[in-house]
TORKELUM-421464 format. One record per residue (C-alpha): residue in three letters; y, x, z. Coordinates in steps of 0.02 Angstrom, whole numbers, plus 50000, padded with zeros to 5 digits. Example, Ala and Ser with C-alpha at 12.3 -4.5 7.8 and 13.67 -1.06 7.14 Angstrom:
% residues 2
ALA497755061550390SER499475068450357
***
This chain:
% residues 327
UNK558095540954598UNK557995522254649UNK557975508154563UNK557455489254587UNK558035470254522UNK558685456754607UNK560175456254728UNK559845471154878UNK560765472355023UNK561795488454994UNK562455499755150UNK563205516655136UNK561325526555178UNK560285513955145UNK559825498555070UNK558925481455138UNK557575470055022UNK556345457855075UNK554645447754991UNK555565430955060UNK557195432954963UNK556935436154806UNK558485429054688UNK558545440354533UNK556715445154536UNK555345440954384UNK554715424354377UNK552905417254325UNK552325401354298UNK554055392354346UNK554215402554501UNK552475399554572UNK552485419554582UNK553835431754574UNK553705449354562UNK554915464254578UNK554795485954566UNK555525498254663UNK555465513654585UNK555985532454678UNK555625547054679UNK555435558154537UNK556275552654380UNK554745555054266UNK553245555154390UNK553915546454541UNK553015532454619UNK553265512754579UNK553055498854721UNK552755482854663UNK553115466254772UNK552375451154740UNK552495432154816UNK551405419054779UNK551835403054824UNK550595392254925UNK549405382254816UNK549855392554675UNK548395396654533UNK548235415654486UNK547535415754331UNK546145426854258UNK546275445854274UNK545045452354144UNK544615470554205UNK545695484854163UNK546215500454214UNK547725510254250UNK548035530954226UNK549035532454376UNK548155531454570UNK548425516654673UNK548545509054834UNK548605490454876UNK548855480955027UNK548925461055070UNK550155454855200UNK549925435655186UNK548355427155089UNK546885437754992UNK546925449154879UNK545485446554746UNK544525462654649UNK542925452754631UNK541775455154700UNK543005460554866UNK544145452254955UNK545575459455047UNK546375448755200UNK548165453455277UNK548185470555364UNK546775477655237UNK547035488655080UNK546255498854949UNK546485514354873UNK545965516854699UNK545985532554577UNK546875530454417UNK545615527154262UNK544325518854364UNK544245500154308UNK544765488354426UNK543565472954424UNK544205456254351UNK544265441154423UNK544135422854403UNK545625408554430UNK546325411654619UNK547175397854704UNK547965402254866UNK547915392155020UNK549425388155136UNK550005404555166UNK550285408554995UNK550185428754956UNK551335442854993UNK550585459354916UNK551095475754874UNK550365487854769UNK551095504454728UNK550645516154579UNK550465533854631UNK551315540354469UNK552575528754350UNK551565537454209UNK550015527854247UNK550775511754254UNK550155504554072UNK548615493854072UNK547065499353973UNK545895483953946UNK544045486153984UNK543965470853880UNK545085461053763UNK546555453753830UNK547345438553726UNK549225437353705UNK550095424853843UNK551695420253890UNK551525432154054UNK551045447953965UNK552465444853850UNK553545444354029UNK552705462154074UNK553425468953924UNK555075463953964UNK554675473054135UNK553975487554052UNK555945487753943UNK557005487154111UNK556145498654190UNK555885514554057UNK554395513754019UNK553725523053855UNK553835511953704UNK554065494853815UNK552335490053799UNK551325484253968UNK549895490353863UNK549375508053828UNK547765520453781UNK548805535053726UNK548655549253839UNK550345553853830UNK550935538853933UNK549685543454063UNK549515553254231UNK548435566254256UNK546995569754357UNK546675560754509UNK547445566454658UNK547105556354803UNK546835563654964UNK546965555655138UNK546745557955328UNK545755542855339UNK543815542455348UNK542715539855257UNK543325547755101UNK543365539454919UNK541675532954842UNK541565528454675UNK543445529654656UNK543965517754765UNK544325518854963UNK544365502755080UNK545305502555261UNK546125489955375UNK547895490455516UNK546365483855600UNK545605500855624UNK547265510155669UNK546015514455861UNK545215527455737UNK547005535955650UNK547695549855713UNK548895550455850UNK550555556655822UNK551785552155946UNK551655540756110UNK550925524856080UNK550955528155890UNK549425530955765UNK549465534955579UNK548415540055397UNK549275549055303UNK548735549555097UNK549225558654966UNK549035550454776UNK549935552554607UNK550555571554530UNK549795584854633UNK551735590854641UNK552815578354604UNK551895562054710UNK552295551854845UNK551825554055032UNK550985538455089UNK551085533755306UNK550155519955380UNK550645518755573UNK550315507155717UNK551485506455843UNK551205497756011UNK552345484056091UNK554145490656113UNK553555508356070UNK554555519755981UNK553945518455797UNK555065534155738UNK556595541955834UNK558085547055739UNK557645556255576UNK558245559755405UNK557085566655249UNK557715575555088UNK556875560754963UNK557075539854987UNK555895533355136UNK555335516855097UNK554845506255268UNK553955490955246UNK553375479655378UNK551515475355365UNK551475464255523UNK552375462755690UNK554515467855692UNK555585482955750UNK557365487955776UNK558535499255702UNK560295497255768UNK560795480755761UNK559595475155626UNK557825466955654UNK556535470555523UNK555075456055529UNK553575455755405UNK553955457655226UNK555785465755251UNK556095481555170UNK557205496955204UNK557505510655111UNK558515526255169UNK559415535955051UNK558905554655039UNK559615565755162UNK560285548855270UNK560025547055456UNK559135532655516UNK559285529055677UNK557795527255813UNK556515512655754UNK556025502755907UNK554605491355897UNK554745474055967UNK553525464656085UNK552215462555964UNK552235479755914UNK552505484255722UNK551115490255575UNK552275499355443UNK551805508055262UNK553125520955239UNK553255529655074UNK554155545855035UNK554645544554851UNK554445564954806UNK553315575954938UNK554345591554870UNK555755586654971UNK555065578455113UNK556165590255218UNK555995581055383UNK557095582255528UNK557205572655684UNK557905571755872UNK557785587855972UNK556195590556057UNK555215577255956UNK553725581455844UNK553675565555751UNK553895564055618UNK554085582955586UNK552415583955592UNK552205574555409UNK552625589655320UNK551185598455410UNK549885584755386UNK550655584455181UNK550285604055168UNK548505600955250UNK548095588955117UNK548975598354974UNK547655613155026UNK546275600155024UNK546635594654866UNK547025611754800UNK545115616054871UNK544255603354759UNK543195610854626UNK543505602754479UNK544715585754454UNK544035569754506UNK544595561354334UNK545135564954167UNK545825556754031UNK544735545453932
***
């Protein structure tokens, strides 16, 4: 399943999106920001990505605290990203379980970078806010509902305490170190010396987050200048690539921070070659049932994700009792 707004590039095995072009995607405050959702995956439970480009200068207004049922992970490519009292620079994310209350914050006004951000909802279920506090009506909630309409969610509503449009326990799992505290988990591309090795000149975390069946597999990798990010591969479920920093290659086509690709199920994609100043990617794998990887003859990577998924399935099989539970 895929969906998204706006104007895509389409190919035959897979399609092409980027933060900087962004006709057809949701407006705020005359433009300032504009926001878009890809959704794949699972029909029901799959995961949502959300884009979102602030212009510089722009004023983000206040975000009284709230929560959300489903697990998340957020990441800042240009500007800050503000969860008072933290502060997230480009390169550094968070991972937070679903029900915990995210912290509020004050008005944000962004500098001359402006903000490119993604944040992607473990489980579409989750996606509804649930105030910590009282939210007033205003003219961009009203917008979120229109969201919420186009892209199925129950009863069209941004807002939501009802169980039934929630996900269920917290399932986030991850090879990265240290673990969650307090429901949240903070890391940086910065730290990529300390991930995992998993091919020449290539380093990644892999997480886990969402339905314990149904989820997303989520792969942070740093790839060295002119390094081979990925050779030729196909997986049974949409692969998302988005470019955190640096650029890379695939056929004739240069990818470059913010661009987006995402391969069809069961579609090839041919070798990904980082460029001089290397390449730090998030790839998402809309539905780790069908992850299904194959790749070039002789090459473990990136076989080797369906090992590392069944390692943390088992981990998060092992866990006594669920991290979270409905409210």
């Amino acid at each position: 399943m895929f969906r998204t707004r706006g104007t895509p590039e389409t190919f035959e095995e897979h399609i092409d999106m980027s933060i900087r072009s962004t006709e057809g995607w949701y407006q705020f405050k005359g433009g300032a920001f504009v926001f878009n959702l890809i959704m794949v995956g699972d029909e029901a439970a799959g995961p949502i990505v959300s884009l979102l480009n602030a212009a510089p200068g722009s004023t983000l207004p206040v975000s009284p605290a709230h929560a959300h049922a489903s697990d998340s992970f957020r990441v800042a490519l240009k500007g800050h990203i503000h969860m008072d009292p933290d502060v997230y620079g480009p390169g550094e994310f968070r991972f937070q379980e679903g029900w915990r209350v995210y912290p509020g914050h004050g008005d944000v006004t962004y500098g001359d970078e402006g903000q490119w951000e993604i944040v992607i909802m473990g489980d579409s279920r989750g996606q509804k806010m649930r105030p910590a506090v009282e939210f007033h009506p205003n003219p961009e909630n009203e917008l979120l509902k229109h969201i919420a309409a186009d892209f199925g969610m129950a009863g069209g509503d941004i807002f939501s305490d009802d169980p039934a449009h929630g996900a269920g326990p917290s399932a986030i799992v991850t090879t990265l170190a240290p673990r969650l505290r307090m429901g949240k988990l903070t890391g940086s591309y910065a730290d990529a010396a300390n991930w995992q090795a998993v091919a020449p000149g290539v380093r990644a975390a892999i997480s886990l987050m969402g339905d314990p069946a149904l989820g997303p597999v989520l792969v942070c990798t740093d790839v060295e200048p002119n390094g081979c990010a990925m050779p030729r591969a196909r997986f049974g479920t949409e692969l998302v690539r988005i470019v955190i920093a640096g650029s890379y290659r695939i056929g004739d086509r240069v990818y470059r921070q913010g661009d987006l690709r995402i391969q069809q199920p069961g579609a090839w994609c041919e070798e990904v070659h980082a460029l001089d100043e290397g390449v730090r990617e998030l790839i998402v794998l809309g539905d780790r049932r069908h992850i299904d990887a194959q790749a070039a003859p002789g090459t473990d990577w990136p076989v080797s994700i369906v090992t590392h998924a069944a390692a943390l399935l088992k981990a998060l099989a092992d866990r006594p009792t669920p991290s979270r539970v409905a409210a």
